[in-house]
C-alpha positions as CSV (number, residue, x, y, z in Angstrom):
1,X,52.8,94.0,59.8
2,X,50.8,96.4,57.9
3,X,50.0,100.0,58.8
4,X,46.7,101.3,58.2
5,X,46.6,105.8,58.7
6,X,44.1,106.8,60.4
7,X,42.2,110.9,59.9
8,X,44.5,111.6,62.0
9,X,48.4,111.9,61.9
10,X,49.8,109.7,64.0
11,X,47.3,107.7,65.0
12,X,47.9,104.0,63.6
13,X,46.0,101.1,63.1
14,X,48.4,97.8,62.9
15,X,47.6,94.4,61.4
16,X,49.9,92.0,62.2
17,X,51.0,88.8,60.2
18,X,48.8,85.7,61.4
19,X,50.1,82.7,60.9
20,X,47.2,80.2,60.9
21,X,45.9,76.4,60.5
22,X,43.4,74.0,62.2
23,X,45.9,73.7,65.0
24,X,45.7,77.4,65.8
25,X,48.0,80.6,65.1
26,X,50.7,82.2,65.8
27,X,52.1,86.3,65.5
28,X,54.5,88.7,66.5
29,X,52.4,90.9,68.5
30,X,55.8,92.9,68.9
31,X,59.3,93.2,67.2
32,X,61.0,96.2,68.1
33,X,63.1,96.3,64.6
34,X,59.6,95.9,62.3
35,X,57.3,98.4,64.6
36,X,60.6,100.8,63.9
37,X,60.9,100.1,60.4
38,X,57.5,100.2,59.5
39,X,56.2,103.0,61.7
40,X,59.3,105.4,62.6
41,X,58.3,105.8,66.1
42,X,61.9,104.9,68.0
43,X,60.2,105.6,71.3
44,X,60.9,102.8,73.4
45,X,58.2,100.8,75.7
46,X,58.6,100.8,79.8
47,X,55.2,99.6,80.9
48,X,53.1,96.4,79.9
49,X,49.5,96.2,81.5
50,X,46.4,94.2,81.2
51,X,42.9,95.1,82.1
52,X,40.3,92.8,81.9
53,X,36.6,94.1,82.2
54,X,32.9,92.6,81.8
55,X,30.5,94.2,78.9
56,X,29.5,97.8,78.9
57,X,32.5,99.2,81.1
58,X,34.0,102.3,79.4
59,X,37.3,103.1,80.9
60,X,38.7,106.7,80.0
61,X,38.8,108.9,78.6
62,X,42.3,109.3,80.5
63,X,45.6,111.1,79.9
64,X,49.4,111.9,81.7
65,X,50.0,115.8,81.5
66,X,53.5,115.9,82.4
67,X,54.7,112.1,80.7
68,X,52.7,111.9,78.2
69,X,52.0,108.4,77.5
70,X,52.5,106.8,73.6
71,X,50.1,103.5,74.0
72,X,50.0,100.6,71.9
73,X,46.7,98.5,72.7
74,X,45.3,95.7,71.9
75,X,42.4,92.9,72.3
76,X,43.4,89.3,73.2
77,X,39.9,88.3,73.7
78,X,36.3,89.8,73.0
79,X,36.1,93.2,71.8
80,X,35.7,96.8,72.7
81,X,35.3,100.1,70.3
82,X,38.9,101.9,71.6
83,X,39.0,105.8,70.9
84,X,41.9,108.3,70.8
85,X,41.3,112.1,71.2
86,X,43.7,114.5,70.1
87,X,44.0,116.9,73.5
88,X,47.4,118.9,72.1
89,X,45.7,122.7,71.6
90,X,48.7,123.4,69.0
91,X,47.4,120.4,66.7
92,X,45.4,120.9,63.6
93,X,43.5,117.7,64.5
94,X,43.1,119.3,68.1
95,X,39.6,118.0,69.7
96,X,39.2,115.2,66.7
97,X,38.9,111.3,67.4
98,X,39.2,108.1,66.2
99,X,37.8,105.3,66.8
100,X,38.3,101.2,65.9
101,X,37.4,98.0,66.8
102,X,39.7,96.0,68.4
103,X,39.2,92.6,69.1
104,X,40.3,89.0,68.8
105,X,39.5,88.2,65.5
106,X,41.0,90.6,63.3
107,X,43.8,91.2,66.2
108,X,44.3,94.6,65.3
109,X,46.4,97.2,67.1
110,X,46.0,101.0,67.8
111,X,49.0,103.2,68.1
112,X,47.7,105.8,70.3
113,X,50.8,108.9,70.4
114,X,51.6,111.4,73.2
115,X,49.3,114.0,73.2
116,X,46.1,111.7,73.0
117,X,43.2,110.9,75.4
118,X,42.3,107.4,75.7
119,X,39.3,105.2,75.9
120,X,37.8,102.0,75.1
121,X,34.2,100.3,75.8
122,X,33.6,96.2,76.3
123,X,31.3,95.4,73.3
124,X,31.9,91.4,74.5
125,X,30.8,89.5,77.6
126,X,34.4,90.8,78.9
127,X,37.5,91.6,77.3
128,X,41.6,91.4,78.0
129,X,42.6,94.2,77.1
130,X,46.8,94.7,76.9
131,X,48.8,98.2,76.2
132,X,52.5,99.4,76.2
133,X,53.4,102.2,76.9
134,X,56.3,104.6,76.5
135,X,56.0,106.0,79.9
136,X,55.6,104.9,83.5
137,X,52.2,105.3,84.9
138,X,52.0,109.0,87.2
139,X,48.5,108.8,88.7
140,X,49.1,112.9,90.3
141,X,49.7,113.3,86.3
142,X,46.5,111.7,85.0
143,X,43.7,113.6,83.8
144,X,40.4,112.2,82.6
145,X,37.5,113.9,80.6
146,X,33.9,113.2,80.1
147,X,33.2,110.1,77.8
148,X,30.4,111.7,76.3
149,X,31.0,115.0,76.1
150,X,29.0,116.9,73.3
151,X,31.7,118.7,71.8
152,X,33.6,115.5,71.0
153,X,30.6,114.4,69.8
154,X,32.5,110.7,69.4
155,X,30.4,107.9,67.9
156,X,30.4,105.3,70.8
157,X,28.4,101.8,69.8
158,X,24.6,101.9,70.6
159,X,23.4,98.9,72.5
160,X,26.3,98.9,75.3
161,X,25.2,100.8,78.5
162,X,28.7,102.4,79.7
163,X,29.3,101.4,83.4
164,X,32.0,104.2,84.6
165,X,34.2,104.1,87.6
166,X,33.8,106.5,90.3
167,X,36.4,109.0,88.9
168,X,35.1,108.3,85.2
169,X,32.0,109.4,86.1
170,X,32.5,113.0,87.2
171,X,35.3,113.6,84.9
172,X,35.3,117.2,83.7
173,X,34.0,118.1,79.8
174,X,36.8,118.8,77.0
175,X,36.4,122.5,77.2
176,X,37.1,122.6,81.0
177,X,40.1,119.8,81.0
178,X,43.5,120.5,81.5
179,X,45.4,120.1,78.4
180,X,48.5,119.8,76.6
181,X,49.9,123.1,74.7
């Protein structure tokens, strides 16, 4: 596995080792003693999930106050433009983001830490989308704020309409969220 820093401490990009032929491939999508080896992160994973949504749905950008979720995402097929926004106000890189493409090709993975927002948009017809995480899901912990708010200022794909859920939709703007200290 190789790991790729990203502006932002913390946030990794992974490429795993594909192992490939006419036949097909095969990876290690995750090995507990290489992610700790390569990335010193000993947090452990308690929660696997997989979303699967149609072109032009932006989920996020979504966040636990009190547990804090570490996420590592990925794409198992199509592709979406997945962003993490650092929402810790004691962080030098407080308010910046990154995004990446994430997809089945190039079967990348983005180590989102504690501390971050989260989001992704479908650039495919639809996309799997699968994340662990190093804590359970709290939904009277979870906070969202505004995709496109203008003090992000985050460089979302042209092209892709977002379609928001209900909750997406009227999610506050960074400068009015609750955030982490």
């Amino acid at each position: 596995m190789q790991v790729i820093e990203t502006d932002i401490p913390g946030v990794l990009i992974l490429e795993p080792i594909v192992y490939g032929d006419e036949r097909g491939f095969f990876m290690e999508s995750y090995n507990q003693m290489v992610w700790r080896e390569k990335t010193a992160i000993t947090s452990d994973f308690v929660q696997d999930n997989h979303s699967r949504s149609a072109r032009g749905v932006l989920r996020g950008l979504h966040y636990q106050l009190v547990h804090p979720q570490g996420k590592l995402v990925r794409v198992t097929s199509g592709e979406v433009f997945d962003v993490a926004v650092d929402v810790r106000r004691s962080s030098n890189s407080f308010g910046k983001w990154v995004g990446t493409r994430l997809n089945e090709q190039n079967k990348r993975m983005l180590w989102i830490p504690p501390g971050f927002a989260h989001g992704f948009l479908v650039l495919s017809d639809y996309a799997d989308f699968l994340y662990k995480t190093t804590a359970f899901y709290a939904p009277e912990y979870e906070r969202t704020i505004i995709w496109n708010d203008p003090n992000l200022n985050i460089a979302w794909p042209e092209g892709v309409i977002p379609e928001l859920s209900d909750k997406d939709a009227v999610a506050p703007p960074f400068m009015e969220a609750e955030l982490y200290e």
